[in-house]
N, C-alpha and C positions, 0 to 999 in steps of 0.2 A: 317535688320530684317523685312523689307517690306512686309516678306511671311504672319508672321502672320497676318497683316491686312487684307491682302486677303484669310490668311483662314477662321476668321472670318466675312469676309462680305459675304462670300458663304457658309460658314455652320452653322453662329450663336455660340452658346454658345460653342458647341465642347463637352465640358467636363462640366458634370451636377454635378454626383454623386463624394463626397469626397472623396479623396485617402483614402486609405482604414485603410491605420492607424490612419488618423484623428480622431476620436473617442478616441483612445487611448492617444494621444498625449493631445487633448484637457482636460482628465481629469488631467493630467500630471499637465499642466500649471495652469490648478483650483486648485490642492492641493497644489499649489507652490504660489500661490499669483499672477498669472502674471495676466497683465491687456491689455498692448499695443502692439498687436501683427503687424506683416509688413509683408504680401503675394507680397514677392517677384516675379516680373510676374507672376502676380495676372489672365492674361487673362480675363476672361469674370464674373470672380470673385465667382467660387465657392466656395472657401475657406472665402473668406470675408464675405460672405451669412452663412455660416456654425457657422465659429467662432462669428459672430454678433449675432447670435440667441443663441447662447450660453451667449450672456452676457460681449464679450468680444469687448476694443475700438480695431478697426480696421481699417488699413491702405493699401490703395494699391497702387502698383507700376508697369509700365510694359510701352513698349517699343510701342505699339498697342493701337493707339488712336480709333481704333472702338470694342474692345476687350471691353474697358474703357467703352465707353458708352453703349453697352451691361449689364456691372456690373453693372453699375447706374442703369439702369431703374430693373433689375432685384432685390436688395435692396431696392428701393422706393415700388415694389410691394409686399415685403415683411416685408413692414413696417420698413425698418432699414439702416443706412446710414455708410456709412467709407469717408475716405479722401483718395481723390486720387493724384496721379501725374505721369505725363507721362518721361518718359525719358530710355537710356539707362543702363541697370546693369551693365557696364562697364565702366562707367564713376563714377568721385564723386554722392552720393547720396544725395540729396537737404533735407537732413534731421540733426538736429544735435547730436552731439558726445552723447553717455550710453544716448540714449534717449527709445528706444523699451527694454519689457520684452522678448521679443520671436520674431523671424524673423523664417518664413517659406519659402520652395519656394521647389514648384516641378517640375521636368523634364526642368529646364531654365538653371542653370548657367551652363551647360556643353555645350552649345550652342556658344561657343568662342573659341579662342586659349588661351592655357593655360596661356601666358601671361595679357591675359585680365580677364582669370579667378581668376587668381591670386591677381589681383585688386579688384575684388568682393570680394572675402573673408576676404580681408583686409578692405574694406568697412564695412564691415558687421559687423564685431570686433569694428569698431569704434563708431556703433551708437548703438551697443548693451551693455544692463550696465552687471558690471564685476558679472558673474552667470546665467546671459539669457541667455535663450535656444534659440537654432537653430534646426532646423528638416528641412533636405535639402534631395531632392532625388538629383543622380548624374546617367549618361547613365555609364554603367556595360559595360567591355570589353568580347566580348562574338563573337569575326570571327569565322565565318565558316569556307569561302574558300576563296583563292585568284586566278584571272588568272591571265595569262601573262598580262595584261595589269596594274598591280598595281593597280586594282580594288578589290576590295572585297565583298564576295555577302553572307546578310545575311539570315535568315529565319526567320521569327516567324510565328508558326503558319501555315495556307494559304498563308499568305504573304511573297515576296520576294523583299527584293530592293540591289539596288548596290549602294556602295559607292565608292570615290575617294579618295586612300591617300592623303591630299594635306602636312604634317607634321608630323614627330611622335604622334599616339594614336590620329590623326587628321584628322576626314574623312568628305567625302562633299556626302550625295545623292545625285545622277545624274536622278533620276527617283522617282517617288510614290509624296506624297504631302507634304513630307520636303524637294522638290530637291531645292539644294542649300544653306542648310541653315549646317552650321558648327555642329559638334556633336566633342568633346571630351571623351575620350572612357576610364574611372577609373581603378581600382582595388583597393583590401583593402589599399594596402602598401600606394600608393601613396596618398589614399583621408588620413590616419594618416599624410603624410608628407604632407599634402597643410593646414590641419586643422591644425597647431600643436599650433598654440593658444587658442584651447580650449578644453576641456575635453571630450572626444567622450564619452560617459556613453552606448551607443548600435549602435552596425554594423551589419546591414541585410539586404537579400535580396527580394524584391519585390516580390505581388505574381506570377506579368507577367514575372519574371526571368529578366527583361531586364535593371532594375535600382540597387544602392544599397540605402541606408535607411540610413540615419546618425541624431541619436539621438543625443544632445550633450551641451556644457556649455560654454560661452567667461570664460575664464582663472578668475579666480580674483586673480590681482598683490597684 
């Protein structure tokens, strides 16, 4: 995951303005009682900024130790602090068990092979208490076209890039400014079947067409 250091040390924050449903979500968890939320690859920490000013304790996580220190100085200048730590989402999380009211995370955990994703969400169940919410974007299965080379090449937009099958729904860009970095590629069925410990309450899709939106609850056993 080295890219994103270097993408944030040549382009800074990246991403300023909140996902667009965070407004929505955030009243969710105020009429709910949540308190401790966890920005999952967190990056340069817009969400952390967002939901801190909101009033909310704030934790972040992410794999990008200059992403991290971005976050910081941008929360110190807006008068407000979260706890950080750096480390992989697919490994154990250095947090302990029903500890977070709410874990968020955008456009990150599809960033692996399914097997490692699969870790994460099991993660996620573990330090989340039985009824916290999750709100997770996930990359939307959405090929264009394939050539003969078992390449696939997508659009959005003006933009074009190619990607490399390297595994089922498992593709690598070879080109543009995620080359090489893994993307796992959803659909409804499957994110019901990877989620199925906890209560999805809403499935939709982003306004760029290119994620799906997973509202949702850890189970309570």
């Amino acid at each position: 995951m080295k890219q994103w250091n270097e993408i944030f040390k040549k382009h800074g924050k990246v991403f300023i303005e909140p996902q667009e449903d965070m407004p929505e979500i955030a009243k969710i968890f105020k009429k709910n009682k949540t308190k401790k939320v966890l920005d999952l690859g967190c990056g340069t920490g817009r969400h952390l900024v967002f939901f801190a000013q909101k009033g909310f304790e704030v934790y972040g996580f992410d794999v990008a130790e200059d992403g991290i220190k971005i976050a910081k100085v941008w929360l110190k200048k807006e008068g407000r602090k979260a706890d950080f730590k750096i480390g992989s989402i697919y490994k154990k999380l250095p947090y302990p068990d029903i500890f977070f009211d709410a874990v968020i995370s955008t456009n990150t955990i599809h960033h692996g092979k399914i097997e490692d994703i699969r870790k994460t969400i099991m993660e996620i169940k573990r330090i989340l208490k039985p009824g916290g919410f999750i709100f997770i974007t996930m990359r939307k299965r959405r090929i264009r076209k394939y050539d003969p080379k078992n390449q696939i090449i997508e659009k959005y937009g003006m933009q074009k890039s190619t990607y490399k099958m390297i595994a089922p729904r498992t593709y690598m860009p070879i080109d543009g400014g995620e080359k090489g970095l893994i993307h796992y590629l959803f659909d409804k069925k499957q994110i019901k079947k990877e989620f199925n410990g906890f209560r999805i309450n809403k499935l939709w899709t982003s306004l760029d067409g290119r994620h799906y939106c997973i509202l949702g609850k850890r189970a309570i056993l």
